[in-house]
Biopython code that builds the backbone (N, CA, C, O; Angstrom):
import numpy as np
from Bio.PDB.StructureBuilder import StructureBuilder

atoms = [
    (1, "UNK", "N", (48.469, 169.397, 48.243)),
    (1, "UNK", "CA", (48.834, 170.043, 47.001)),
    (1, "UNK", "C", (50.294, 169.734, 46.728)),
    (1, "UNK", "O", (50.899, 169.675, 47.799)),
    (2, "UNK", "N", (51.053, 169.521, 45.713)),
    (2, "UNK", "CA", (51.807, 169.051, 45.312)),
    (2, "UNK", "C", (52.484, 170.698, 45.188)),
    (2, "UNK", "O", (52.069, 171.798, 44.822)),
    (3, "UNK", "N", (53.872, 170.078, 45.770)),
    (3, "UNK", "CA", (55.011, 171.448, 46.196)),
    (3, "UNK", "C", (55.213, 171.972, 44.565)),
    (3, "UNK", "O", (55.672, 173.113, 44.620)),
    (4, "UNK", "N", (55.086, 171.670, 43.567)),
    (4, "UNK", "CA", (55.444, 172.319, 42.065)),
    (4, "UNK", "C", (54.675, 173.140, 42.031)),
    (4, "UNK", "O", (55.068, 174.236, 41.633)),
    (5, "UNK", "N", (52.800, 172.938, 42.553)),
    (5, "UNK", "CA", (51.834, 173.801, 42.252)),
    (5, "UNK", "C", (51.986, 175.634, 42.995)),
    (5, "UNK", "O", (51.260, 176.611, 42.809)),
    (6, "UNK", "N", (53.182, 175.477, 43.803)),
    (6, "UNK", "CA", (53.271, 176.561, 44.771)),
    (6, "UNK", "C", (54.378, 177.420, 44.634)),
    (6, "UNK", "O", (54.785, 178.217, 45.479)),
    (7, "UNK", "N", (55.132, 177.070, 42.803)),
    (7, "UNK", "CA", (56.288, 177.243, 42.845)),
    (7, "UNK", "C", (56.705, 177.727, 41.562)),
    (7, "UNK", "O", (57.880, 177.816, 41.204)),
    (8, "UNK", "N", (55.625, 178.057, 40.836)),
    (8, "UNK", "CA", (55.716, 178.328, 39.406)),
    (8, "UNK", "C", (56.121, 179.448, 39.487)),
    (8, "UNK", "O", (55.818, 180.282, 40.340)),
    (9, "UNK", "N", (57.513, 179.660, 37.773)),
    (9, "UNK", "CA", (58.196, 180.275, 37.933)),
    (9, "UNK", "C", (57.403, 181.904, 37.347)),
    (9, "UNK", "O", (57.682, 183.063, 37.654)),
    (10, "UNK", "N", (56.587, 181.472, 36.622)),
    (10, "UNK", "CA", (55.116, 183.073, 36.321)),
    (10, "UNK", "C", (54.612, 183.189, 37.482)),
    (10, "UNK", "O", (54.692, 184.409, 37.339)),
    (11, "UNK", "N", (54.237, 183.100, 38.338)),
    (11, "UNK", "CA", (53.826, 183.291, 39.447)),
    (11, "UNK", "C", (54.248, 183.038, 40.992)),
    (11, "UNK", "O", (53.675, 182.423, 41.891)),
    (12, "UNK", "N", (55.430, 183.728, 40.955)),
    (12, "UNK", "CA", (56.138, 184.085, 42.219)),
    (12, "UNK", "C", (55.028, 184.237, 43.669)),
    (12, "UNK", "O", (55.389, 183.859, 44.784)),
    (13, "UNK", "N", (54.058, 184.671, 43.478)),
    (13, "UNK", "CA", (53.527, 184.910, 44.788)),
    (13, "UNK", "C", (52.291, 183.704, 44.646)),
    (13, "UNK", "O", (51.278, 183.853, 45.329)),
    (14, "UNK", "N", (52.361, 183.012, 44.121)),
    (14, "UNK", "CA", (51.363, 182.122, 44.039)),
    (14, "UNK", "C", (50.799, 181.442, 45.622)),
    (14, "UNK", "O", (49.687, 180.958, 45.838)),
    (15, "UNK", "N", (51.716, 181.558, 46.403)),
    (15, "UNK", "CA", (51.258, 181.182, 47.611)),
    (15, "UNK", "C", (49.892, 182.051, 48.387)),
    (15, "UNK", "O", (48.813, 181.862, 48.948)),
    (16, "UNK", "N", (50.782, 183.051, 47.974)),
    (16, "UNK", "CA", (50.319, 184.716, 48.693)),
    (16, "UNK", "C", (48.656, 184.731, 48.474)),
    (16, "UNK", "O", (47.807, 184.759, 49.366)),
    (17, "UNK", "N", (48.373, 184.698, 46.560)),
    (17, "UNK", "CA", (47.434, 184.633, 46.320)),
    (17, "UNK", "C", (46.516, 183.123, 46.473)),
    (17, "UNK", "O", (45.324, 183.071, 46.169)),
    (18, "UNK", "N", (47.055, 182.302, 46.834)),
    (18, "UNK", "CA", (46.260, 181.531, 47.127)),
    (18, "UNK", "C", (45.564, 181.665, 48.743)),
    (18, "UNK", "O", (44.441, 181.438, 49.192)),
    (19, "UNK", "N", (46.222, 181.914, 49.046)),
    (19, "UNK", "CA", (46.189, 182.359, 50.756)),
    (19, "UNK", "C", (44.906, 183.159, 50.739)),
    (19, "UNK", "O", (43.865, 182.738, 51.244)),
    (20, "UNK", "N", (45.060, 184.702, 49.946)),
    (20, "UNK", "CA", (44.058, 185.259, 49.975)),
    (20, "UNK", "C", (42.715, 184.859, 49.160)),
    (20, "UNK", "O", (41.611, 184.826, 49.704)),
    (21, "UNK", "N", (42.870, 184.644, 48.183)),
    (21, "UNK", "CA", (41.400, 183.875, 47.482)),
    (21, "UNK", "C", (40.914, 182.840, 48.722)),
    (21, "UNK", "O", (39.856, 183.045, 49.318)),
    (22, "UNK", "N", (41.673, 181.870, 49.000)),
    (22, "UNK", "CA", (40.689, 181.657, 50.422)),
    (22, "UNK", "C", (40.081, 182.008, 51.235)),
    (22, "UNK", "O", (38.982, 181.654, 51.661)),
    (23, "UNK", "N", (40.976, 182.974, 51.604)),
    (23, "UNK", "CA", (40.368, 183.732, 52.843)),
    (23, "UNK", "C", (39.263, 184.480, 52.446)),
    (23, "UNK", "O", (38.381, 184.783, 53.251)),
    (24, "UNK", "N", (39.233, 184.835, 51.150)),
    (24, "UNK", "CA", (37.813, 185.967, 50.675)),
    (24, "UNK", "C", (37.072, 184.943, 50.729)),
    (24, "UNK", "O", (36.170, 184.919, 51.566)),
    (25, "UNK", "N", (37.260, 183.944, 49.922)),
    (25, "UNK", "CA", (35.751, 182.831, 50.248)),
    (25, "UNK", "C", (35.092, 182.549, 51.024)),
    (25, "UNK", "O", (33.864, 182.492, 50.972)),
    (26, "UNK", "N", (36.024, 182.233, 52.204)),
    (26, "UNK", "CA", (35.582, 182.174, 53.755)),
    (26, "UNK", "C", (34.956, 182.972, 53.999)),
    (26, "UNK", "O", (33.803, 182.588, 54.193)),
    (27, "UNK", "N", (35.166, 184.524, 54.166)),
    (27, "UNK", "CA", (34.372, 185.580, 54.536)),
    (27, "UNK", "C", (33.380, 186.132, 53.437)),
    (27, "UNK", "O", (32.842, 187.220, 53.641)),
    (28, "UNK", "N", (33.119, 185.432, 52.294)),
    (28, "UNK", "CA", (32.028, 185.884, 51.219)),
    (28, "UNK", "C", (31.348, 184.852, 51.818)),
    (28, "UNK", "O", (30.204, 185.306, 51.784)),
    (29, "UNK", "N", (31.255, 183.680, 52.390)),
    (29, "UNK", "CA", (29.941, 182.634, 53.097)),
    (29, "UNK", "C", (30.024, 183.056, 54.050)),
    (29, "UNK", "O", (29.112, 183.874, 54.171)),
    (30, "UNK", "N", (30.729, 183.003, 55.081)),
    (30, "UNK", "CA", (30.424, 183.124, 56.507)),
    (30, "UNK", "C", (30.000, 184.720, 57.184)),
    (30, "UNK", "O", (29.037, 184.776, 57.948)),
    (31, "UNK", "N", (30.911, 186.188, 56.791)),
    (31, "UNK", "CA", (30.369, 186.933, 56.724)),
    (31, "UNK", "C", (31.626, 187.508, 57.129)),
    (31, "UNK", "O", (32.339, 186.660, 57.665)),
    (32, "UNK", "N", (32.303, 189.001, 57.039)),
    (32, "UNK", "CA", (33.413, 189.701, 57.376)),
    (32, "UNK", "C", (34.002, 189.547, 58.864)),
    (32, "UNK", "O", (35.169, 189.655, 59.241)),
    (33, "UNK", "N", (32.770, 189.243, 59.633)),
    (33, "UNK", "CA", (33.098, 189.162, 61.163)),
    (33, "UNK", "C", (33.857, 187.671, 61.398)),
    (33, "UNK", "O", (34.213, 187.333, 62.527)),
    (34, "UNK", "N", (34.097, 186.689, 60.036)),
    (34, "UNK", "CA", (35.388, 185.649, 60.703)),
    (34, "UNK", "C", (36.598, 186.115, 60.126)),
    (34, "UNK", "O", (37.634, 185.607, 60.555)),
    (35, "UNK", "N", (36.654, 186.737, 59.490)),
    (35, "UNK", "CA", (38.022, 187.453, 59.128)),
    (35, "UNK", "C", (39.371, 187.096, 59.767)),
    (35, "UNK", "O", (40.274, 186.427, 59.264)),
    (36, "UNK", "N", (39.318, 187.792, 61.222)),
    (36, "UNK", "CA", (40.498, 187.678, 61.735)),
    (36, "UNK", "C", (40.592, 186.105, 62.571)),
    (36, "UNK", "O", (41.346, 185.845, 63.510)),
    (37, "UNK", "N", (39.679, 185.257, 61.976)),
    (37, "UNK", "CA", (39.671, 184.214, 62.583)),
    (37, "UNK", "C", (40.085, 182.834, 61.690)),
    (37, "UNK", "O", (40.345, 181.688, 62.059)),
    (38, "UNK", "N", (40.025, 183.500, 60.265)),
    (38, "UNK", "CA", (40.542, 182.147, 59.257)),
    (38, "UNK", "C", (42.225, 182.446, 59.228)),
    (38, "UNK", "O", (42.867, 183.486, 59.377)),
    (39, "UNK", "N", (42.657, 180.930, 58.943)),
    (39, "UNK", "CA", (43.551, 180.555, 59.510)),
    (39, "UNK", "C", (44.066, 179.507, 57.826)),
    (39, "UNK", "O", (43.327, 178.562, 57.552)),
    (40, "UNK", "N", (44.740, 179.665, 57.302)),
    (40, "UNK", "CA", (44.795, 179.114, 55.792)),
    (40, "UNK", "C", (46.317, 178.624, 56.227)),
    (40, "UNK", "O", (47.186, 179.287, 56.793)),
    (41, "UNK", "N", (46.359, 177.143, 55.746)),
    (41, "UNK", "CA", (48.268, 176.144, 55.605)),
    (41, "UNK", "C", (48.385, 175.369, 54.692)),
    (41, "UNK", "O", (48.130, 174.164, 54.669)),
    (42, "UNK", "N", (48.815, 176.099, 53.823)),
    (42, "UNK", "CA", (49.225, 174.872, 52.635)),
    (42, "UNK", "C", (49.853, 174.077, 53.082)),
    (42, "UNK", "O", (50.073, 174.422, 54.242)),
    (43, "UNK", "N", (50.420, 172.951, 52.829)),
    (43, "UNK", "CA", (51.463, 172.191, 52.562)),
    (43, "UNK", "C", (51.453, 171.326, 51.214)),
    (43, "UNK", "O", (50.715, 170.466, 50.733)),
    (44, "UNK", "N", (52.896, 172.120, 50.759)),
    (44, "UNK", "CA", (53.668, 171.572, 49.540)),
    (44, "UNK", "C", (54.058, 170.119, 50.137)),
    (44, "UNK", "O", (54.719, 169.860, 51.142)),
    (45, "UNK", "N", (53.337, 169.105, 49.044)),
    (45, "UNK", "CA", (54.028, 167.929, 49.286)),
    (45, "UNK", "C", (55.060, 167.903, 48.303)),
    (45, "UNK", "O", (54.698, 168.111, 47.145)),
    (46, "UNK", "N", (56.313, 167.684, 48.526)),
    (46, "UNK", "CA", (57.565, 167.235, 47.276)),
    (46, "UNK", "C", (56.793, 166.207, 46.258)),
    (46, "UNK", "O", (55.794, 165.539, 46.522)),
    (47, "UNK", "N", (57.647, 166.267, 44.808)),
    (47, "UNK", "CA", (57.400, 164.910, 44.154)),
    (47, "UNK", "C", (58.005, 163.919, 44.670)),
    (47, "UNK", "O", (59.144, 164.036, 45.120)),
    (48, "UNK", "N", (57.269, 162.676, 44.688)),
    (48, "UNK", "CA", (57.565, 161.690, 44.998)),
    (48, "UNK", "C", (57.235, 161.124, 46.283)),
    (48, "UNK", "O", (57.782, 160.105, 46.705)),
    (49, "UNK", "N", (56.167, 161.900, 47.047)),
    (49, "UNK", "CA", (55.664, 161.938, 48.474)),
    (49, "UNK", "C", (53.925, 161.276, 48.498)),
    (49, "UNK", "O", (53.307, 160.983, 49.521)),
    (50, "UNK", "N", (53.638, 161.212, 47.693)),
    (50, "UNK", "CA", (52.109, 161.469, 47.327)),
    (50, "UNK", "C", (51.795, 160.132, 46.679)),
    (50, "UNK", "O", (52.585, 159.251, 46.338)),
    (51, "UNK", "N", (50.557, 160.166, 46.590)),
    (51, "UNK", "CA", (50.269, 158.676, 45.687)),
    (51, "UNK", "C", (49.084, 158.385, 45.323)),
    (51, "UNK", "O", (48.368, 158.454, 46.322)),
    (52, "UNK", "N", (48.418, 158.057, 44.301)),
    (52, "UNK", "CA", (47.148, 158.115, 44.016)),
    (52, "UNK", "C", (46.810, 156.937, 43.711)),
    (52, "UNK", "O", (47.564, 156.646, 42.782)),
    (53, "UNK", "N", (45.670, 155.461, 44.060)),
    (53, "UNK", "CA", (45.214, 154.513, 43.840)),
    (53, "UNK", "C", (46.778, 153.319, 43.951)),
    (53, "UNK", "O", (47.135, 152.351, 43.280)),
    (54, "UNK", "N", (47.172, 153.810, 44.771)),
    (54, "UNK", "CA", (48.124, 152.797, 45.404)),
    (54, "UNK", "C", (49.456, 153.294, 44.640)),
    (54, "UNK", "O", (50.538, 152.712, 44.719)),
    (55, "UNK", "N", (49.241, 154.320, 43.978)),
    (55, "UNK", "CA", (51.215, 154.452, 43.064)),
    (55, "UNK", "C", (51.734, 155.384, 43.124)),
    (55, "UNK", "O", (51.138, 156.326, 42.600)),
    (56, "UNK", "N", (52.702, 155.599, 43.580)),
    (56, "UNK", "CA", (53.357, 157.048, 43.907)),
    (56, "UNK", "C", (53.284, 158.109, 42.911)),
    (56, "UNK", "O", (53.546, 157.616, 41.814)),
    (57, "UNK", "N", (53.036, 159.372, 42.824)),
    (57, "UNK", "CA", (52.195, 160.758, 42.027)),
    (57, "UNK", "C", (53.945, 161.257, 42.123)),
    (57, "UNK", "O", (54.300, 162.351, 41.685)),
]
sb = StructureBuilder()
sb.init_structure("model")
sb.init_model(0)
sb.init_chain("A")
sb.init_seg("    ")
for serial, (resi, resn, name, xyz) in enumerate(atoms, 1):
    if name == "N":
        sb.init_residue(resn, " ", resi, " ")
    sb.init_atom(name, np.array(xyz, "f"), 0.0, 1.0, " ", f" {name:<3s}", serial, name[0])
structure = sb.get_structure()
């Protein structure tokens, strides 16, 4: 994911909530009992790190 997407200035906790919408997904398929077992890591790539069909993103 590209480090801008994690950084918007309307949405300060955008990490936070991304974190958790995962984690509910995980435990809406698998079932409440993996809970304390999902494990969620973004990493912000900077611009200029990334590259799509051979050209830097």
């Amino acid at each position: 994911m590209r480090e801008a997407g994690l950084t918007h200035p309307q949405i300060p906790d955008a990490p936070a909530r991304l974190i958790r919408s995962l984690t509910e997904a995980v435990t809406t398929v698998l079932g409440e009992s993996v809970r304390e077992h999902v494990s969620v890591s973004i990493v912000g790539v900077p611009a200029g790190r990334s590259g799509v069909r051979g050209e830097v993103a």
